[in-house]
Each structure stands twice: as C-alpha cells, then as structure tokens.
C-alpha positions as CSV (number, residue, x, y, z in Angstrom):
1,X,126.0,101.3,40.7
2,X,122.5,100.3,42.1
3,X,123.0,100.0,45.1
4,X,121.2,103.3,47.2
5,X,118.9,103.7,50.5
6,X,116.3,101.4,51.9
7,X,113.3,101.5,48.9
8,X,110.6,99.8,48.2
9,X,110.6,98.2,44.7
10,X,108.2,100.4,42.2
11,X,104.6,98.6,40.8
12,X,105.4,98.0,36.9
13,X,102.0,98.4,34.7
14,X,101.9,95.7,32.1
15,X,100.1,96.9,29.0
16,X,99.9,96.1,25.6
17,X,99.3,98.8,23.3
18,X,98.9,98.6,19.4
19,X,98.1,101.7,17.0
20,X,96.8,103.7,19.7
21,X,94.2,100.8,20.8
22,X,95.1,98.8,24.1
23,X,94.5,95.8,26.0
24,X,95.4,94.3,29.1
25,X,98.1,91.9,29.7
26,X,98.9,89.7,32.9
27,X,102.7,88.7,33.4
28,X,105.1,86.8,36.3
29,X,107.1,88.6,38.9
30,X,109.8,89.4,36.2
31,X,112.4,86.7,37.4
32,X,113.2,85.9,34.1
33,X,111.2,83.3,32.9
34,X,107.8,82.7,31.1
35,X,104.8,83.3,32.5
36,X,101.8,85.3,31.8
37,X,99.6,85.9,28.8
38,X,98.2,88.7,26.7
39,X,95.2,89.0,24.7
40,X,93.2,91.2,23.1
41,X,93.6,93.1,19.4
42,X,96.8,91.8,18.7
43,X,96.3,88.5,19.3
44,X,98.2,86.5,22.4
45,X,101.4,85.4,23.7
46,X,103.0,83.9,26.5
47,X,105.8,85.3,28.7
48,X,106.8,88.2,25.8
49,X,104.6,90.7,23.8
50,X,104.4,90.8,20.1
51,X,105.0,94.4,18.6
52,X,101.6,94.3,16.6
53,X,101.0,97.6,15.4
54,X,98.4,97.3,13.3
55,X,100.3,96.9,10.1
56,X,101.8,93.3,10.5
57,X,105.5,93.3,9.2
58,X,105.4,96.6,7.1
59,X,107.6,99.0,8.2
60,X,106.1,102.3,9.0
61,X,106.0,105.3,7.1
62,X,104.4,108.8,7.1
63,X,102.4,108.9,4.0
64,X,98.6,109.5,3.1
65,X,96.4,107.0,4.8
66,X,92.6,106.2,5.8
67,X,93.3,103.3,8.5
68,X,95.8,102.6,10.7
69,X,97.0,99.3,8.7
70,X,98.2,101.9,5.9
71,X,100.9,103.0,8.4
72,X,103.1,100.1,9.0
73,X,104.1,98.9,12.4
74,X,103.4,101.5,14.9
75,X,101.7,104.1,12.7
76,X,98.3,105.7,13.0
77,X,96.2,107.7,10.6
78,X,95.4,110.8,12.1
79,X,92.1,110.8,11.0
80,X,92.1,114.7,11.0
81,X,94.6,114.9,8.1
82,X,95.0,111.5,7.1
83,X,99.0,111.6,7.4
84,X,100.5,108.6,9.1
85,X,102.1,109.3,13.0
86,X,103.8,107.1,14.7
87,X,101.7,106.0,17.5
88,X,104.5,103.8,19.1
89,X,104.2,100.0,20.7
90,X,104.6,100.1,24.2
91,X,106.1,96.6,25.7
92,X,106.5,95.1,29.4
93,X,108.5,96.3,31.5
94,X,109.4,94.1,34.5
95,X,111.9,94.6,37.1
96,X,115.1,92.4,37.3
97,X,115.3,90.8,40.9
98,X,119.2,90.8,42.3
99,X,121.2,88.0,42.4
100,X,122.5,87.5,46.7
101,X,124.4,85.2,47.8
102,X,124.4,84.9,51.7
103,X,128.3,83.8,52.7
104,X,127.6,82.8,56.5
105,X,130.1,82.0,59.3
106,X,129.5,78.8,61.4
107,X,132.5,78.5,63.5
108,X,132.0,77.4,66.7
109,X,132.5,80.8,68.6
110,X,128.9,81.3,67.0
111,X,127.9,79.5,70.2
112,X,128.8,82.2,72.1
113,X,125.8,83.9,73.6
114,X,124.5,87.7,73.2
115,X,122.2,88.0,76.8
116,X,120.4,84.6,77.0
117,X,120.6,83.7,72.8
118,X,123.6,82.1,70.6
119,X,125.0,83.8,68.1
120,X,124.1,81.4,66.0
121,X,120.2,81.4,66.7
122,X,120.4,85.1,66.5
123,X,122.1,84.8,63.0
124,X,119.6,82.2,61.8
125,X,116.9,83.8,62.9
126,X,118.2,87.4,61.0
127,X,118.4,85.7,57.1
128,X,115.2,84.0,58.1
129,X,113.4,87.6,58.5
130,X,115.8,88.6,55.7
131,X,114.1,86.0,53.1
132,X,110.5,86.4,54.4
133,X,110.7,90.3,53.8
134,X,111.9,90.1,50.5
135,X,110.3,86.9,48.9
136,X,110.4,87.1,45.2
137,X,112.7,90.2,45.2
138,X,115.8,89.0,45.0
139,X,117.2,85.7,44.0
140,X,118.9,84.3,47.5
141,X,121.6,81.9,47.9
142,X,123.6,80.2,50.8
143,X,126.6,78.9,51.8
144,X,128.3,78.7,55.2
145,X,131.9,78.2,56.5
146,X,133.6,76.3,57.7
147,X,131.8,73.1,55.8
148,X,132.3,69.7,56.5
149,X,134.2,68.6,54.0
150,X,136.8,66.9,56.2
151,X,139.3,69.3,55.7
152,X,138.5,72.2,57.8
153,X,139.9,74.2,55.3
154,X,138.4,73.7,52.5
155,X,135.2,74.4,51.0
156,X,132.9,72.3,48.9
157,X,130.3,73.4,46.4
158,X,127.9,75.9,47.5
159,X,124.9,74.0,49.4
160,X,122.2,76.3,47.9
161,X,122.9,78.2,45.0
162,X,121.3,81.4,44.1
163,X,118.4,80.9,42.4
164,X,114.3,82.0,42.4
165,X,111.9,80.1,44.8
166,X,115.0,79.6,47.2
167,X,113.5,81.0,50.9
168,X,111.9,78.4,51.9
169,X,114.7,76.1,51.3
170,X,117.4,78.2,52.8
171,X,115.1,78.1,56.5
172,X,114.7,74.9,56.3
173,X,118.7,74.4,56.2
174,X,119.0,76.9,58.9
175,X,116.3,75.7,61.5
176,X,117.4,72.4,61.2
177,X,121.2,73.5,61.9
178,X,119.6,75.3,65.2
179,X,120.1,71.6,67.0
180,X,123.2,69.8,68.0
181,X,124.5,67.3,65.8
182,X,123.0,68.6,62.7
183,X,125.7,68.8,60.0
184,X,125.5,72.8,59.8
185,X,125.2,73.8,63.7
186,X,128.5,75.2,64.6
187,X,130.4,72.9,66.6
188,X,133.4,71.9,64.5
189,X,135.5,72.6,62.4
190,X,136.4,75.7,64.8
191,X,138.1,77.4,62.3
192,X,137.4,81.0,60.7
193,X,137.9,80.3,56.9
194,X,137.0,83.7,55.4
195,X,139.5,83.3,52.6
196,X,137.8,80.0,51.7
197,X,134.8,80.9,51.9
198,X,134.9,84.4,49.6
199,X,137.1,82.1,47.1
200,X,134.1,79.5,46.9
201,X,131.7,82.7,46.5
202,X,133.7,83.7,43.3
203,X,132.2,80.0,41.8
204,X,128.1,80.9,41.7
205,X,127.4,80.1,38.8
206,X,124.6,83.0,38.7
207,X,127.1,85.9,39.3
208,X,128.1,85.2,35.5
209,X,124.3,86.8,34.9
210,X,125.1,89.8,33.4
211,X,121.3,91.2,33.0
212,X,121.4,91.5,36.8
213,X,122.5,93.0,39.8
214,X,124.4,90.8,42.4
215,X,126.0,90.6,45.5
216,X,127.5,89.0,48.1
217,X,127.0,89.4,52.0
218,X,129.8,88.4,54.1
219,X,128.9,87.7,58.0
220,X,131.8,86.8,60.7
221,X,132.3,87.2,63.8
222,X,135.9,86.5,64.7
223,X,139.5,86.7,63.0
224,X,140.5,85.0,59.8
225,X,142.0,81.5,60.3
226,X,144.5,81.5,57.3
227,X,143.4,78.4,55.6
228,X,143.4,79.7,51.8
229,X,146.4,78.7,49.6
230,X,149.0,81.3,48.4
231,X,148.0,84.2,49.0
232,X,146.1,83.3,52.1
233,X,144.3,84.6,54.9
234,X,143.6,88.3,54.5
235,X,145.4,88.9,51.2
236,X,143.4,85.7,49.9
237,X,140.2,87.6,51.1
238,X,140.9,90.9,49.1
239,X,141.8,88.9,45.8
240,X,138.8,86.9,46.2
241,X,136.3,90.4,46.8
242,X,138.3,91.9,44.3
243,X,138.0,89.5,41.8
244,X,134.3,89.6,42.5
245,X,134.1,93.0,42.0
246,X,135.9,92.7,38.6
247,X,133.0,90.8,37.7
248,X,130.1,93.6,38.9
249,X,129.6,91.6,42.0
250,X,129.3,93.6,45.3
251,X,130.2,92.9,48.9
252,X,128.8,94.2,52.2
253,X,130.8,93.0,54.6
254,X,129.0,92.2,58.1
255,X,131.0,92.1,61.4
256,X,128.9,90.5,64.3
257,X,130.4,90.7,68.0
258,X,133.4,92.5,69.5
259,X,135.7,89.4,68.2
260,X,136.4,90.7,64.7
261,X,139.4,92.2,63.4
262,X,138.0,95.7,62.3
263,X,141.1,96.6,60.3
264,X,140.9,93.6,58.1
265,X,137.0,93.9,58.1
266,X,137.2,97.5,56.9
267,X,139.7,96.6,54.3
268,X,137.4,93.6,52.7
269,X,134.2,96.5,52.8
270,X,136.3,98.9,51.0
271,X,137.1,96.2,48.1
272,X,133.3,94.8,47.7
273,X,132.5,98.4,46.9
274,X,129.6,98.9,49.5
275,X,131.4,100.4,52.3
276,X,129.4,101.4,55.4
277,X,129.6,105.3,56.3
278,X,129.8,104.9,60.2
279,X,133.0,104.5,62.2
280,X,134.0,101.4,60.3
281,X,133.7,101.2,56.2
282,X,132.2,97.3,57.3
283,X,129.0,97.3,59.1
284,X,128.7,96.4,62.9
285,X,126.4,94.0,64.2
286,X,126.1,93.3,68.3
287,X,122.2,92.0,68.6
288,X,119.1,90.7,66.7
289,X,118.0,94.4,66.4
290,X,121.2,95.5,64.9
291,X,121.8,92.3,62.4
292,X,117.9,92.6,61.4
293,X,118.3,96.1,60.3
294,X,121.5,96.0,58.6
295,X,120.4,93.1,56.5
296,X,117.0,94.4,55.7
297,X,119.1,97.9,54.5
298,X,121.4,96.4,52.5
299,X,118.7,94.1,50.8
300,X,116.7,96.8,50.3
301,X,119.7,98.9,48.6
302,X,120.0,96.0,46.4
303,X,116.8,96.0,44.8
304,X,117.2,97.1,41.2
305,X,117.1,99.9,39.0
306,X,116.8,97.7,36.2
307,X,113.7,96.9,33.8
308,X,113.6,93.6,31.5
309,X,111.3,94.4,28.0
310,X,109.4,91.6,27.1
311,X,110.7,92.4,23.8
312,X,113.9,93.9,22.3
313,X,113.4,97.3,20.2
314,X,113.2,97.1,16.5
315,X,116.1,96.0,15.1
316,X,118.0,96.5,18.7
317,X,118.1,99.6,17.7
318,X,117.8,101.8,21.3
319,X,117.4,105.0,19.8
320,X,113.7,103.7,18.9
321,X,113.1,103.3,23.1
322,X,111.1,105.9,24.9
323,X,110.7,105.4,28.1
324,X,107.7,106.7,30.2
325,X,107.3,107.3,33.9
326,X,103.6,107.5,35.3
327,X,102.5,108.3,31.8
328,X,103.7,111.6,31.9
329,X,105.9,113.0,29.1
330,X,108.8,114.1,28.6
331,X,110.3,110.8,28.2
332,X,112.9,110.2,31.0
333,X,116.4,110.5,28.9
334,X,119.0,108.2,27.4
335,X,122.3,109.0,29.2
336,X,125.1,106.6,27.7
337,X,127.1,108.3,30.8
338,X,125.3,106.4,33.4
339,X,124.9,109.2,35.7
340,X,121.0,110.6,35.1
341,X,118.8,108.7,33.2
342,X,118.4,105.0,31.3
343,X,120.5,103.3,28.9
344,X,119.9,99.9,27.0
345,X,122.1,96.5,27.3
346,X,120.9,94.1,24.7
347,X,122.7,91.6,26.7
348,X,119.4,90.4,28.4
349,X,117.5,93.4,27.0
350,X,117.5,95.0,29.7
351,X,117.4,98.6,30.9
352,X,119.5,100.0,33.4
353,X,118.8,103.1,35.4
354,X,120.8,105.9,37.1
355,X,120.7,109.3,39.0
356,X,117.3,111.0,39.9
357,X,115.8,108.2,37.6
358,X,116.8,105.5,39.9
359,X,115.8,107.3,42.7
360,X,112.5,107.5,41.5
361,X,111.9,103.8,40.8
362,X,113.7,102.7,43.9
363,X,111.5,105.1,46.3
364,X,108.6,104.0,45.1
365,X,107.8,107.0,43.5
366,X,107.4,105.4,40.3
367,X,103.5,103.4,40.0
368,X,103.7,103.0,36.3
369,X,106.8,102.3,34.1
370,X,106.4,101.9,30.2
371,X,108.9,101.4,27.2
372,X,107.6,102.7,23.9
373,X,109.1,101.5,20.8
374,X,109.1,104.7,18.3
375,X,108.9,103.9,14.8
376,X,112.3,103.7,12.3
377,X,112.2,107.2,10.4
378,X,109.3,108.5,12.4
379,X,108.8,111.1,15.2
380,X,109.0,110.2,18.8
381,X,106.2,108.5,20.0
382,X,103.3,109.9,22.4
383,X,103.8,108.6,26.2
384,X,100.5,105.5,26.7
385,X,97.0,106.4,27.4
C-alpha cells in the first residue's frame, strides 16, 4: 500500500561517504536513469556510487590497525585504540516516481456544459493542472475512449504511454482536442466504452515495472455502453480492474456529472483498491473546483514511499542496510511484515516503506534520507555526519 493523504514528496540528501570522510555528490530526479556525478576521495561515477571504503576490495574486519585502509571496506581505525569499526558506506537514495496512467472518457456527452464550460474543456483543463503540479513526480500517461479506430468499440494502442518527460506532450494532445474536428474532441463515436478502455489499460507496458508504484485513474461521466467481448460491459470492467489489481496496479475511479451509474461506479472503486470514504466508494466530480482537487489528492496519495540505492548492499545481502532519517539514530527498522518500517526488494533495489515510516517521508517530514551499508561480520554502522 502507498497510497495515503495529500503529501508533499520528502528532499533526499545525496552524499557520498567513505571511511568516515565525505564528499558531495550531485544526481537526477531519481526517474531511473543515469545522471549525475560524484567526486571527491573515492574517485567518480556517473548515475551510481561506488562503495569505496577506504580499503578497495578487502573485506572488512575488526582487527589491529593504524589507517583506515587496514580495515577493509567500510572499516575505520579508531585512532584511540587502534581496533577496526565499521564506519559504514552510505549510498543514494532517490525516490521512485509512480507510474499513472490517465484513462479519460471522450464521448460526446462530454459536450455537455457545467454553467457556461464543456465538460470536456473542464476535464482538459483538470489533467492539464494535474501535470503542471506534479512535473517530474510521477510518470504520466494517456489514453482516451472511445478512439477512432473505426470501430467504436474498440480500442487501439494507448496514444501516450506512461513514461518520464510526458506533460508537455499530453497538453499538447489535449488543447488541440479543445476544437472541432480534431481527432480527440468528443464528437463521435458517442459511445461509453469503459470496458474497452480498462481492458486496453491492462496493456501499459510500464505497469509490468515492478520497482514502482502505479496506477490507473478512470474518469466518466455517463453509463457503460457494453462494447467489451464476453464478459462485457460491467462485468468486463471488474475483470479488467481486477486483473490490474492482481498485478499491484491501483484504480481511482472518477465519476464526473449526475449521468453516471453510481452502483456500477462504486463497484469498479472497490476493485482498484482506492475507494473514496464519502457517500460513494468512487469519487464525485460536478465542477473544475471539484475535478481539480480530487485529481491533485489522489496524485498526491500516489507519490511514493519508496527509495531507489544507487547501489545494491554487499552481496544483496539487506541485513547489511541501515537506514537513517534526518541523521538521527536509531536506525528506522526492517519490518518484513510491511506494516511499520522499510524492507528491501532487490528487484530494482529498491526500498519500500510502511506505517509511521511512510508517513514521515510522505509528509514531508523527512529532509534527509540515507542508506548505510554496514560491514559483513561487523557492528552496525553509526548514522552519516
């Protein structure tokens, strides 16, 4: 589960640190790829730090010592007793955006005006604030139903799939669908293809990304047409949320107007797994004010409690990860329970968060966020300077 309450997303420190000497490190926006250096006592690197500490590929041990390169990786000499402690290597630590895939309806009842404004503009104009508030936080994607495939009920490949860097392309799609005749302004086919459209959801290729959160927002404002094969309609729906859910994909589920069938609504919100607590488990949209802040709440619930290393622990082995908030010890705990704490997937090496712990990244509480590699057979490390 990380999905909470509006947050803002916590400021993740990048430092290196290497047998109890440190140096500054400069990285991307954590969206996965390279970017960035490091430089300083241990060298450089691009995109990932090295775990230099101090006593190149030597393991670490605890014996006698003068210098810090007589304690393997991670060790220091304390120079008071001149035994070997494990000083630790703290790594990067950068937040994972989400995945979202925006599934919008176009049907031509999306003309139908709310005081003097469409629908539709009203709609365009919501994921347009939606992507400008949260640029470079989550990975946004887009598709709309009905298409215009030719068959009004079926739907082609998603037009924009989820991916980084996608905001400015998805408004560009939209404003131009603003005017007549454009291939995505509403006017045809008048059909309400719900089924459809969750079944072509279930194809994004990024929702197979299993170092990240993802989700799926469903928008509609009328009744489902029936177009899916068998099962179709509103039992194609719930297979296709389901089956999306099977694969740690989310739904909110977004009914805009008084046109919407609330049972069938409330039915789909319940299966995506992020049901609203008001009258309805979907959430209920009637103006720009409404739309604007449900979107901007459930975006905001999206963003992650989940830190990628720049490295993987020593040997993968994730009893060797401390993890450090604001510098202050004790560490903040393993809990293989998911309930209060962090655990490790290697599967993107990434660390997931839970409880009070996710709380406190997601609330901003949280300024400075380090994993410390301990060293094999040593004590647990101190928390970074």
């Amino acid at each position: 589960m990380r999905a909470g309450k509006p947050v803002s997303a916590a400021l993740v420190t990048l430092l290196a640190i290497a047998c109890g000497s440190s140096s500054p490190a400069t990285f991307n926006d954590g969206t996965g790829g390279d970017g960035g250096s490091s430089s300083g006592s241990s060298g450089s690197s691009s995109g990932q730090l090295g775990l230099d500490g101090g006593g190149g590929d030597a393991p670490f041990h605890g014996g006698p010592c003068t210098l810090d390169t007589e304690c393997g990786v991670g060790g220091v000499c304390d120079p008071s007793t001149h035994a070997c402690a494990c000083g630790g290597v703290s790594v990067a630590a950068n937040e994972v955006p989400p995945n979202m895939l925006v599934v919008e309806d176009r049907s031509c009842s999306m003309t139908d005006k709310v005081g003097a404004t469409t629908k539709w503009a009203i709609a365009v104009q919501a994921i347009e604030n939606l992507t400008t508030k949260f640029t470079g936080k989550i990975r946004f994607g887009l598709t709309l139903f009905p298409d215009r495939t030719g068959n009004q009920c079926t739907q082609d490949a998603i037009p924009i799939p989820v991916a980084p860097g996608n905001e400015t392309k998805i408004q560009k799609l939209l404003t131009a669908a603003l005017v007549k005749g454009d291939p995505g302004f509403p006017d045809g086919p008048c059909v309400t293809n719900i089924d459809t459209a969750m079944q072509q959801a279930l194809t994004e290729p990024a929702f197979n990304d299993k170092a990240r959160a993802s989700f799926a927002v469903l928008i509609t404002d009328g009744m489902q047409a029936g177009c899916g094969t068998v099962p179709a309609g509103n039992a194609a729906t719930l297979a296709a949320i389901t089956s999306l859910s099977q694969k740690g994909v989310g739904t909110f589920v977004i009914g805009f107007g008084s046109a919407v069938d609330t049972a069938a609504l409330d039915s789909f919100a319940v299966a995506g797994g992020h049901p609203s607590t008001g009258a309805h488990k979907y959430y209920q949209a009637d103006d720009q004010a409404t739309l604007d802040t449900i979107l901007g709440n459930l975006a905001a619930s999206a963003l992650g409690c989940d830190l990628q290393l720049a490295s993987p622990p020593p040997g993968g082995d994730a009893s060797l990860i401390f993890v450090y908030f604001n510098k202050t010890p004790p560490p903040v705990p393993r809990d293989t329970t998911h309930k209060n704490g962090w655990d490790y997937d290697p599967n993107g090496n990434v660390l997931h968060f839970y409880g009070a712990a996710c709380d406190q990244l997601k609330t901003g509480k949280v300024q400075d966020a380090r994993a410390v590699f301990g060293c094999p057979g040593g004590p647990p490390p101190p928390p970074p300077k």
